[in-house]
BAFI-3210 file (N, C-alpha, C; in Angstrom, 3 decimals, decimal comma, padded with zeros to 6 digits):
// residues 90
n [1|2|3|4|5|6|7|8|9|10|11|12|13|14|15|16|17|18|19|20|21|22|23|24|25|26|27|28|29|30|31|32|33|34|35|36|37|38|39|40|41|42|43|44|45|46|47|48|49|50|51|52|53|54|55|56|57|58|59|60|61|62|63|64|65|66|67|68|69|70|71|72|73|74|75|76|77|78|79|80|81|82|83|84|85|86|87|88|89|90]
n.u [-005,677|-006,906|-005,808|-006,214|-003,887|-004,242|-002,943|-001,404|000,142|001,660|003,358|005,535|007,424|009,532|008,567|006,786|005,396|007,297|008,713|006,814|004,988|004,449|001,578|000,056|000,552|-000,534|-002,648|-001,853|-001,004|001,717|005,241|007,881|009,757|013,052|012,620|011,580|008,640|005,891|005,133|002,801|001,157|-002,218|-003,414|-004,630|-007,215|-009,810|-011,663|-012,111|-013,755|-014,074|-011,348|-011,865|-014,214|-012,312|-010,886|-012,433|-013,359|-010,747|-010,233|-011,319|-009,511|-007,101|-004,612|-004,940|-006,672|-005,624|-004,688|-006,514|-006,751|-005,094|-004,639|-003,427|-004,974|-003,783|-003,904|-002,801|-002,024|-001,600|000,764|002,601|005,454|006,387|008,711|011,009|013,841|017,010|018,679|020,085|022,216|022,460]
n.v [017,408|014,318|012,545|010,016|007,490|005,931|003,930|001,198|-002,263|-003,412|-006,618|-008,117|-009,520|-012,542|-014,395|-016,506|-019,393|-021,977|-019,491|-017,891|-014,545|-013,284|-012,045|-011,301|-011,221|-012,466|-011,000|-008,558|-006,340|-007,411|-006,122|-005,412|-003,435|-004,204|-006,260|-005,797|-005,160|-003,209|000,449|002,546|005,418|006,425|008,584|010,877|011,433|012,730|010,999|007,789|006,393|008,060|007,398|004,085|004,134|005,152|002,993|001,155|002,102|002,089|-000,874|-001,398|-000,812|-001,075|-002,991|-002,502|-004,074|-006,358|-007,355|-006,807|-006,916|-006,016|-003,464|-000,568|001,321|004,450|006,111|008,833|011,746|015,296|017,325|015,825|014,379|011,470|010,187|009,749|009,264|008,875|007,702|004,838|003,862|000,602]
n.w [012,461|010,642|008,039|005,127|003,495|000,461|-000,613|-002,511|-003,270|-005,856|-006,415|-006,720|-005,605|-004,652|-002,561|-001,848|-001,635|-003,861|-005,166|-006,297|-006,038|-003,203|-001,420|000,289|004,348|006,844|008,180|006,905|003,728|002,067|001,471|000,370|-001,137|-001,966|-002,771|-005,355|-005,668|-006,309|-004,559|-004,713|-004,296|-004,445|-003,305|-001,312|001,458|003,035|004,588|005,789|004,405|001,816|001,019|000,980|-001,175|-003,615|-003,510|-004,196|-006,915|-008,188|-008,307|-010,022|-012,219|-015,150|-014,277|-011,291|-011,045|-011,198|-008,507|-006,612|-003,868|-002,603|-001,217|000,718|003,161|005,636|008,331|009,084|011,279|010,536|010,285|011,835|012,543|010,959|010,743|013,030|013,556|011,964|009,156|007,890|004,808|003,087]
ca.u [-006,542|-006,499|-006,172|-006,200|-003,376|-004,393|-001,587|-001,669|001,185|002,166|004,081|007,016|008,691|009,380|009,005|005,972|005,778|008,267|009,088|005,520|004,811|003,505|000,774|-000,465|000,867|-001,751|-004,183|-001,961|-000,059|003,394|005,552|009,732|010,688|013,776|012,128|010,748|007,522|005,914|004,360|001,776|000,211|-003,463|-004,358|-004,987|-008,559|-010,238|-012,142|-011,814|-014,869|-013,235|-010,519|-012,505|-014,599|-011,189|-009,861|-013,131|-013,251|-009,076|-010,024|-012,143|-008,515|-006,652|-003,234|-004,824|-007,767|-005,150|-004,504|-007,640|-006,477|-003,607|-004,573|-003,527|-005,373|-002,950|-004,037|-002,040|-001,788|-001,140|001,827|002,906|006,192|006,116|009,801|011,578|014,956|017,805|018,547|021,603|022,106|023,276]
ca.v [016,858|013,490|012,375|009,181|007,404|005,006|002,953|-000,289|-002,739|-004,271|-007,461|-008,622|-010,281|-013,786|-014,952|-017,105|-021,019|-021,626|-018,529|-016,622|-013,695|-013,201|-010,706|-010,980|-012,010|-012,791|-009,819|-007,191|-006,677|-007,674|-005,066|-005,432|-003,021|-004,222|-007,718|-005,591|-004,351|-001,336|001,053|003,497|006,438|006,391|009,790|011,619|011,943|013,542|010,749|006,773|006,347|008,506|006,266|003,393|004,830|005,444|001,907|000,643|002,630|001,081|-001,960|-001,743|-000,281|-002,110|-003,518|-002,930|-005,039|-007,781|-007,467|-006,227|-006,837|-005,520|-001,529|-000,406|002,643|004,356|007,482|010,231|013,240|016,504|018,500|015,593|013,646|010,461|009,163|010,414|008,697|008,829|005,783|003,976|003,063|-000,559]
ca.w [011,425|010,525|006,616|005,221|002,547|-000,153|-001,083|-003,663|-003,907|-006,735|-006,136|-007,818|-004,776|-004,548|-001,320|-002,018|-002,564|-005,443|-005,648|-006,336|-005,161|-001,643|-001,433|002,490|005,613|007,892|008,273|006,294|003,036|002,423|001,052|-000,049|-002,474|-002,531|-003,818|-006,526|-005,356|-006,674|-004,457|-005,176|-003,776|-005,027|-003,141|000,490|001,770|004,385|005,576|005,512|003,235|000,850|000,565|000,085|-002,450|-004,408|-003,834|-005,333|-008,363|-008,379|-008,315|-012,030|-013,684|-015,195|-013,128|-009,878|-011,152|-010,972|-007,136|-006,343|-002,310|-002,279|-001,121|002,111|003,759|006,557|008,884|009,714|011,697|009,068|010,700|013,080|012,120|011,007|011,010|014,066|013,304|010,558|008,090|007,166|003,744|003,190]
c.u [-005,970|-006,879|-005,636|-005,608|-003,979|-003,113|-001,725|000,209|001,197|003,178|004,978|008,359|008,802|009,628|007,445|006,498|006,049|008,231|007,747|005,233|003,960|002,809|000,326|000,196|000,385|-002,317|-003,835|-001,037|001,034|003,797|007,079|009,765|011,522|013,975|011,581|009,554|007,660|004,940|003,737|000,702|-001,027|-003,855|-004,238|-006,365|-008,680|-010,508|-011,877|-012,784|-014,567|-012,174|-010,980|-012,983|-013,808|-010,406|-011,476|-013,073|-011,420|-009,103|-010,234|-011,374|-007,529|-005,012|-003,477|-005,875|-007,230|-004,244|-005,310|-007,527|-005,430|-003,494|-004,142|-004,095|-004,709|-003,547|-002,951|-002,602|-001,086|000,137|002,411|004,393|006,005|007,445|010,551|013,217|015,374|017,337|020,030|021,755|022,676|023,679]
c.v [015,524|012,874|010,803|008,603|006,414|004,597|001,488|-000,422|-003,506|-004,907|-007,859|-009,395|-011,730|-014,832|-015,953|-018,728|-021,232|-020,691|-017,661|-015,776|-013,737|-012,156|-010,388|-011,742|-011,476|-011,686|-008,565|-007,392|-006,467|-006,524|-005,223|-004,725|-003,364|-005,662|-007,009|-005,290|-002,960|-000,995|002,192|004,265|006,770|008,395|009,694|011,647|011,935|012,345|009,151|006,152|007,282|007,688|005,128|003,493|004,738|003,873|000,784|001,201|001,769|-000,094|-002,113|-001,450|-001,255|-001,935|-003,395|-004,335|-006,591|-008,117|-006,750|-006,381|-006,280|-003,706|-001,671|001,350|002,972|005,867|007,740|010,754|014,422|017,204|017,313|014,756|012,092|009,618|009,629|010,687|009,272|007,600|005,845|003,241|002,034|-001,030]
c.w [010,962|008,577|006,657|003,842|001,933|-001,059|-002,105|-004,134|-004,727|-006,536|-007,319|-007,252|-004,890|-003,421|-000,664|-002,055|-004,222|-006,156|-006,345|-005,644|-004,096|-001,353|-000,006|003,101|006,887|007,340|007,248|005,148|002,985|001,309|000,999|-001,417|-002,654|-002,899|-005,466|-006,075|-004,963|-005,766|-004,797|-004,427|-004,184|-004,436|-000,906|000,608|003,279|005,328|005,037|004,588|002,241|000,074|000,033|-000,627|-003,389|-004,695|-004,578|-006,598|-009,106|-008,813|-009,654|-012,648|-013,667|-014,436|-011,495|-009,707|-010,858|-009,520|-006,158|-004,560|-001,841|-002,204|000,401|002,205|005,237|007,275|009,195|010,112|010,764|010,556|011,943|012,506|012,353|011,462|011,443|013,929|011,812|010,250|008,446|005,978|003,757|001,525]
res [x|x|x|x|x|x|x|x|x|x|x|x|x|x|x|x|x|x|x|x|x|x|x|x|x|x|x|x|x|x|x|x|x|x|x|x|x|x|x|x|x|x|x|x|x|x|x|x|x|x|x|x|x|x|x|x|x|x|x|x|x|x|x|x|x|x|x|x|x|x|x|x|x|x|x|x|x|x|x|x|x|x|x|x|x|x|x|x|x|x]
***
């Protein structure tokens, strides 16, 4: 079964011209938490019109209203692993 994440970043990085935040690069959004950007789990849905649905209604509240492009929608697979590998903290 395939579900579908709604995500919204809030920027706070500074890797913009003089130092403003950078919200896209090229086609998708940019993302450094450890610039300071907040992410946010909006919700799971079944189907990808679900999601949108959800990232419109997002857009009319207030703080996403002020990066009203900045959602990402991501499919998954339910029971499949996503991150195969360890980490390494630095």
């Amino acid at each position: 079964m395939t579900v579908y994440l709604l995500w919204h970043i809030g920027h706070r990085n500074e890797a913009g011209a003089g130092g403003a935040p950078l919200h896209r690069d090229g086609d998708s959004v940019r993302v450094d938490e450890e610039d300071g950007d907040d992410v946010k789990l909006l919700g799971v849905y079944s189907t990808p019109e679900k999601a949108a649905e959800r990232r419109r209604r997002a857009r009319l509240l207030p703080g996403f209203a002020d990066e009203p492009d900045c959602f990402v929608i991501d499919e998954h697979t339910l029971d499949e692993d996503e991150w195969t590998d360890g980490f390494v903290r630095l």
